[in-house]
C-alpha positions in Angstrom: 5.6 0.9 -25.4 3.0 2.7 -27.5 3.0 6.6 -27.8 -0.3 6.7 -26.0 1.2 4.7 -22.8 4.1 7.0 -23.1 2.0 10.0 -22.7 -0.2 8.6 -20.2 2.4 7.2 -17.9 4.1 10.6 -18.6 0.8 12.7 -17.5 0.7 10.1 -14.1 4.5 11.2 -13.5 3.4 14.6 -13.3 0.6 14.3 -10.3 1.5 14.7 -6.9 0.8 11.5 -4.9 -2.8 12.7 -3.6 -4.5 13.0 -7.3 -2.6 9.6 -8.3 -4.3 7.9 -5.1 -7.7 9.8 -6.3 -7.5 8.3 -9.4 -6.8 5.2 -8.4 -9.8 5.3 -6.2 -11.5 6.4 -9.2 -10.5 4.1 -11.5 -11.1 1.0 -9.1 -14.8 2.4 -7.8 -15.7 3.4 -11.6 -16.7 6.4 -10.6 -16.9 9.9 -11.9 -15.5 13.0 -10.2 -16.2 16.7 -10.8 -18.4 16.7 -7.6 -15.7 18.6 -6.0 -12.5 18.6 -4.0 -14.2 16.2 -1.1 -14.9 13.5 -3.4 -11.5 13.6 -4.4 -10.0 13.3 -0.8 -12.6 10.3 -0.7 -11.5 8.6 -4.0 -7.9 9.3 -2.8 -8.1 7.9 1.0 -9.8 4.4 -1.0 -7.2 4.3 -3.1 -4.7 4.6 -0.1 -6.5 2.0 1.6 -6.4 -0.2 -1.5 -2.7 -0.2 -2.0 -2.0 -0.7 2.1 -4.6 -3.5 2.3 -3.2 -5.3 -0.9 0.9 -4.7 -0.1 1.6 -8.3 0.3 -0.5 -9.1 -2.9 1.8 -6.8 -4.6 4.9 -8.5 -3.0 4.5 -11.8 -3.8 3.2 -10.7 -7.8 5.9 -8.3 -8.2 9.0 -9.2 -6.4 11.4 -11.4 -7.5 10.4 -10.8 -11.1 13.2 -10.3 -13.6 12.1 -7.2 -14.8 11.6 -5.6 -11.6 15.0 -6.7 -10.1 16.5 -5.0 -13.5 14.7 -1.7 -12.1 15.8 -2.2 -8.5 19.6 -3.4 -9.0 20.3 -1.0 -12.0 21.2 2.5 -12.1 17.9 5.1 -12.0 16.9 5.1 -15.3 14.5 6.5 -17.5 11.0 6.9 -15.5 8.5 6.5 -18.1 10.7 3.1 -18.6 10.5 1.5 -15.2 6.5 2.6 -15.4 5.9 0.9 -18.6 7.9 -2.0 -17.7 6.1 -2.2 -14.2 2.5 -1.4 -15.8 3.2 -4.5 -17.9 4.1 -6.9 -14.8 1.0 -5.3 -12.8 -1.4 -5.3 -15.9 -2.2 -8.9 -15.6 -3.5 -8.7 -11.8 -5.5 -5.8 -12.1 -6.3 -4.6 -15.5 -5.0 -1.8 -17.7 -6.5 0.9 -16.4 -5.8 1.1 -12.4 -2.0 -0.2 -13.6 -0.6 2.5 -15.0 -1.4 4.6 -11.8 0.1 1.7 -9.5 2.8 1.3 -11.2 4.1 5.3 -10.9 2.7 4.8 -6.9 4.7 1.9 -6.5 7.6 3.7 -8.0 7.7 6.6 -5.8 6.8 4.3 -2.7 10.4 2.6 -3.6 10.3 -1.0 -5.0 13.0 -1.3 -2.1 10.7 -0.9 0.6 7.9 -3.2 -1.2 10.3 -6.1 -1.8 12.5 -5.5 1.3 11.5 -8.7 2.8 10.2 -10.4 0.5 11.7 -14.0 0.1 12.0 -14.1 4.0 10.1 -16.7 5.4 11.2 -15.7 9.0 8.2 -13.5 10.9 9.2 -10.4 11.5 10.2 -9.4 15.0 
């Protein structure tokens, strides 16, 4: 991990979860902000909306994965670790930039709860 990723991921640690879904939102519509705190809201309710509409997606390409079972069946750890290491697994679905900010989301949603049933082939009842 590069000091720059460490002081990124570290600045993303430090946003409370509506600017991280902003900038998500951001990030994926390429758009700027700066037009005030309604465009934020916007960028933040797509980014949302992204992450709900795409939580299988992110089951199947994260769970199950080495590294993330080494975040999910270890002892908490170092947060700006378990980023990095989940910004690395994520990088290759979605690019760089929107990973970073997915990776500290998923974090805080609880890998737990995204990979709770995955593996289980049985519908849900």
């Amino acid at each position: 991990m590069t000091l720059s990723m460490s002081n990124d991921l570290r600045t993303l640690l430090d946003l409370d979860d509506e600017d991280l879904y902003g900038r998500l939102g951001e990030t994926l519509l390429g758009e700027g902000r700066d037009f005030g705190s309604r465009d934020l809201a916007e960028f933040a309710e797509f980014g949302r909306r992204w992450v709900n509409d795409r939580t299988q997606e992110l089951r199947e390409a994260i769970c199950g994965r080495p590294e993330v079972a080494a975040i999910q069946d270890g002892p908490a750890g170092d947060l700006i670790t378990e980023a990095a290491t989940l910004t690395d697994v994520i990088s290759a679905l979605y690019g760089k930039p929107a990973a970073g900010i997915l990776a500290v989301i998923l974090l805080r949603r609880g890998l737990n709860v995204l990979c709770n049933s995955y593996g289980n082939d049985s519908p849900a009842s």
